[in-house]
C-alpha positions in Angstrom: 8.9 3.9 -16.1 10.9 5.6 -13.5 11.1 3.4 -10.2 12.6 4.8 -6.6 14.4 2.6 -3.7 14.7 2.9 0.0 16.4 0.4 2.1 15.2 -0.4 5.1 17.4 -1.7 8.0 14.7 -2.8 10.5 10.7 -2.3 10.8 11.2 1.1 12.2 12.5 2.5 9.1 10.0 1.0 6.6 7.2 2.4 9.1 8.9 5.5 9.5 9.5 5.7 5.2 5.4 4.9 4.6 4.3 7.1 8.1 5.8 10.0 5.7 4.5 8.6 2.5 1.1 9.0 4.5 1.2 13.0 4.6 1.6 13.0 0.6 -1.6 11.3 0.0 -4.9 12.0 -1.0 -8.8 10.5 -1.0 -8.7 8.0 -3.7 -5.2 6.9 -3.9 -4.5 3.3 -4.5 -1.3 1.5 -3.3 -0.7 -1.8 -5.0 1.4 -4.1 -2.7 3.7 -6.8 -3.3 6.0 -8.8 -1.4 7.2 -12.1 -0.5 5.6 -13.7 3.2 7.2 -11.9 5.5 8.7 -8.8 3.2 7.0 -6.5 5.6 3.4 -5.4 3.9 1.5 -5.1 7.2 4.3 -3.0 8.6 4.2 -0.8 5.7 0.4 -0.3 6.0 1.2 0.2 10.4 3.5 3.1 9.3 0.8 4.7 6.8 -1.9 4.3 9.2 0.4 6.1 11.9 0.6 8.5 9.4 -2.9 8.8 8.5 -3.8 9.6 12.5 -5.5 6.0 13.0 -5.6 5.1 16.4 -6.3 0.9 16.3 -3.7 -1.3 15.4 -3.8 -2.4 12.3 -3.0 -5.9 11.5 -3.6 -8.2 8.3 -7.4 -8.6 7.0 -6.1 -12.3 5.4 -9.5 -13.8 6.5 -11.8 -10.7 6.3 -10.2 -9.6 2.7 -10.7 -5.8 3.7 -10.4 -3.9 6.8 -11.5 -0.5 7.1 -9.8 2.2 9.7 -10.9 5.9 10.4 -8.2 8.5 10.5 -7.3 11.7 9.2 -8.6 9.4 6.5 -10.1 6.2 5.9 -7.8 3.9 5.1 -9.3 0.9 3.5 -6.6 -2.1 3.4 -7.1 -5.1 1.3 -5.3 -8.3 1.4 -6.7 -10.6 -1.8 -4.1 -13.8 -1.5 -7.4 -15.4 -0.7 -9.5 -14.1 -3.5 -10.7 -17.3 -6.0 -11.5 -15.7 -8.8 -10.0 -12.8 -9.6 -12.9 -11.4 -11.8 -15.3 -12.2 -9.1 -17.4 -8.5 -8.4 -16.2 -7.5 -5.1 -16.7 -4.3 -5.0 -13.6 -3.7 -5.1 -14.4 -0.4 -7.2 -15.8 1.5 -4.9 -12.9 1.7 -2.5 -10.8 2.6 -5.3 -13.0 5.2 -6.1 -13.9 6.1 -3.0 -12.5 9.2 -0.3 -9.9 7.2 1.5 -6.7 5.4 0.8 -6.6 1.9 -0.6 -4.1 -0.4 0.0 -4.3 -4.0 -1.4 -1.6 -6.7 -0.7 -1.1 -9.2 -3.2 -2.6 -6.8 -6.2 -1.6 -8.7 -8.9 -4.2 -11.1 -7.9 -6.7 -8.7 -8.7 -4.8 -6.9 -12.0 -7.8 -6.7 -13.8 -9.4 -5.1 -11.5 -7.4 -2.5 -10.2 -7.0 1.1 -11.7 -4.8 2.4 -14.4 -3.4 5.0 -12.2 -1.4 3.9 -8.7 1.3 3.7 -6.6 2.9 0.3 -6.9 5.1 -0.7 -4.1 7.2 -3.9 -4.0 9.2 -4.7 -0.8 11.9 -7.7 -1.0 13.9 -9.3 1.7 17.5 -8.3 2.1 20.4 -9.7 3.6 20.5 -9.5 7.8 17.2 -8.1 8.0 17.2 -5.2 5.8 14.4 -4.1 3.1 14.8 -3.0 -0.5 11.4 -1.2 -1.2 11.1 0.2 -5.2 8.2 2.5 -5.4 7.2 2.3 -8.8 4.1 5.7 -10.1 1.8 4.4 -13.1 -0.1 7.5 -14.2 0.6 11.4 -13.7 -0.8 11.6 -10.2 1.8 9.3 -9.0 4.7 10.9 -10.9 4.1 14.0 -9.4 4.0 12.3 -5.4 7.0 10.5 -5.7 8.6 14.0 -7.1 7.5 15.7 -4.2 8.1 12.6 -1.9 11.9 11.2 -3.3 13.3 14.9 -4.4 
């Protein structure tokens, strides 16, 4: 499976890197999203709604589990680090399936849940602030965006 890197030398430039991701997307795409606390997840989901023409700030559902925001699209974020039992019905489904953009923090948590097909992106902490994030397509539809986006 063919993975792509960015690094990112401050918040700007991961905002900047997923604010352009955000014009590649389309209704239904799921990002799974992985990091350590403080890798920058939330920033990365600030920089996609930026690019996704969402107006409110957009900060981390951790008590709320989702958060929905109205843009260009809907962007439907998801942070599951809370979620007890990870085959507990959530609905989880229909925002996968639905017409906006799904991003879930702390996917694995929720594995069995989440679609064959998606954009898996894993951000790590580097040294003096910088980013490594490896974008990582599982399924066709996500081969062919990080074509277009990477090359």
């Amino acid at each position: 499976m063919k993975q792509f890197e960015f690094i990112s030398n401050k918040p700007e430039d991961t905002m900047d890197f997923s604010k352009r991701l955000a014009e590649c997307l389309k209704p239904g795409d799921v990002i799974a999203l992985e990091g350590d606390l403080g890798a920058g997840k939330t920033t990365f989901t600030k920089g996609l709604a930026l690019g996704l023409d969402i107006k409110r700030n957009v900060n981390s559902p951790t008590f709320t589990i989702i958060k929905e925001y109205q843009g260009r699209m809907p962007l439907y974020h998801m942070d599951v680090y809370r979620v007890e039992d990870s085959f507990e019905d959530l609905g989880f489904d229909e925002y996968f399936e639905g017409n906006g953009i799904t991003v879930v923090e702390w996917a694995h948590l929720i594995e069995e849940q989440l679609p064959q097909e998606l954009l898996m992106i894993s951000l790590f902490l580097g040294e003096n602030g910088t980013r490594k994030i490896v974008v990582t397509p599982k399924g066709e539809r996500y081969e062919e965006l990080c074509k277009e986006f990477f090359i």
